[in-house]
C-alpha positions, 0 to 999 in steps of 0.5 A: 205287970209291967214287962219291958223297960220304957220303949223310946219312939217317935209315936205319940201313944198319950195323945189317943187316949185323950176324948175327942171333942165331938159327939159320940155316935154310940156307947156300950159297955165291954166286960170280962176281956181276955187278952191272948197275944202271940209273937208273929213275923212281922212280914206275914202280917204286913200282907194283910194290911191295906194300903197307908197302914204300917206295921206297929212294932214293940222292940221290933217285934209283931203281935197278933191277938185274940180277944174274947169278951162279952158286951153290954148296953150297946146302942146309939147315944141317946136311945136306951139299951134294948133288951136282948139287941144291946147285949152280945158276945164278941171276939176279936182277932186283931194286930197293931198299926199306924199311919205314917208314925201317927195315931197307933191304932188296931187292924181288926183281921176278924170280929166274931159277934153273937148278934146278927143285927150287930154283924150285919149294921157294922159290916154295913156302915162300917167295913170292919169285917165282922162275922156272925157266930154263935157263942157260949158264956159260961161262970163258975166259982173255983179261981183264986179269991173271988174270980170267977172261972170263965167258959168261953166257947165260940163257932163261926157261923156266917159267912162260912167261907173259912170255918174257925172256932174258939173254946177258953177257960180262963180267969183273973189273977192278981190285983188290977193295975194300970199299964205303964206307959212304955211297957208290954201291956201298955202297947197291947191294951191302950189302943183308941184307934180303929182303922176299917178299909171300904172302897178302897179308902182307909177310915180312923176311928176312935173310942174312948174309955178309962185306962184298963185295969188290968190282971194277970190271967190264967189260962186253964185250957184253950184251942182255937182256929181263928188265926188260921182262918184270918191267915195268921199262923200262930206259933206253937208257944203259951201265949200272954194272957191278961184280963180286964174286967171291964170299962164303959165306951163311947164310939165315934165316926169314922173319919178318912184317912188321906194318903199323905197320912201313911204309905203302907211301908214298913213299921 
């Protein structure tokens, strides 16, 4: 854990860590996240951001990732989880961002859910471009120690403008750390920020949980679509793989972003 020596800029990357001081609108509970990034041109994926988003950059370069995960307890504060509503699979593809130098944040290119209630609500309130999938999560023993092996398949349902599909096997590796402030892992993972664009107007919104512990992965076999899909072309190289197992979080509204914020230019 730990690759990169400290990265100096004049990013506040501490400060969306810490929780914001109003209520929450939802809580849910993530588990079993692998996180497979690749390095991308920056410029490629600088076209896919919307206006008063800069590219965020680790030592000048870009990263898009996939995210598989499972969720569970999903509901608004104060009402109790539902069964067979509150627990759905998901997967992400995402790249990083800022507005004007502040508040580091996820652009989120897809969001692939199992749930149709899930993808419909959050297209509907939220703009982030969700898409329903049918996905399949499977365990098994056989990892090193206790972990267990991970299947994970997923294929694009709706709408079906783009067909994509996921298949990964994976698990946990190593002892679980918490990412330095300054390293690789750190600028990948420890992201508390969500931007959504609808009507033309730019939203931030925010999570809030405990730091990731977070492990090495193995990745036993995988092939995927998604990036293609999103406009992405991924480079033929391994990707970096990590897991985290899981931690509680509490969603909040989104609020708008103003123009003077960001500019859209160059990260």
């Amino acid at each position: 854990m730990g690759t990169g020596a400290f990265v100096a800029d004049r990013i506040d990357r501490v400060t969306p860590r810490v929780r914001p001081n109003r209520p929450a609108l939802m809580r849910q509970n993530w588990h079993h996240l692998l996180f497979l990034h690749w390095e991308v041109d920056p410029e490629k994926l600088r076209a896919l951001l919307p206006p008063g988003l800069e590219l965020d950059l680790y030592e000048g370069k870009a990263y898009v990732g996939l995210t598989p995960f499972t969720m569970t307890g999903v509901r608004p504060v104060g009402v109790p989880p539902v069964p067979f509503v509150s627990n759905f699979h998901e997967t992400n593809v995402r790249t990083y961002v800022h507005a004007g130098g502040r508040d580091p944040g996820v652009w989120f290119l897809s969001l692939e859910a199992s749930s149709t209630l899930a993808v419909v609500a959050a297209r509907a309130l939220t703009g982030l471009p969700y898409r329903r999938a049918r996905i399949e999560m499977g365990f098994e023993h056989g990892g090193a120690g206790d972990a267990p092996v991970i299947n994970y398949r997923l294929r694009r349902r709706w709408p079906t403008l783009s067909p994509a599909a996921c298949s990964v096997r994976y698990a946990p590796r190593g002892p679980a750390a918490y990412a330095p402030l300054g390293s690789l892992e750190y600028f990948l993972v420890e992201r508390y920020v969500v931007y959504s664009a609808a009507r033309g107007r730019l939203y931030r919104g925010r999570v809030h949980h405990a730091p990731w512990p977070l492990q090495g992965a193995d990745v036993f076999a995988w092939d995927e679509t998604l990036l293609t899909a999103d406009g992405v072309t991924r480079p033929h190289t391994p990707p970096l793989a990590h897991y985290g197992r899981g931690v509680s979080v509490e969603v909040f509204g989104p609020e708008r972003v103003e123009p003077a914020e960001g500019s859209g230019g160059a990260g």
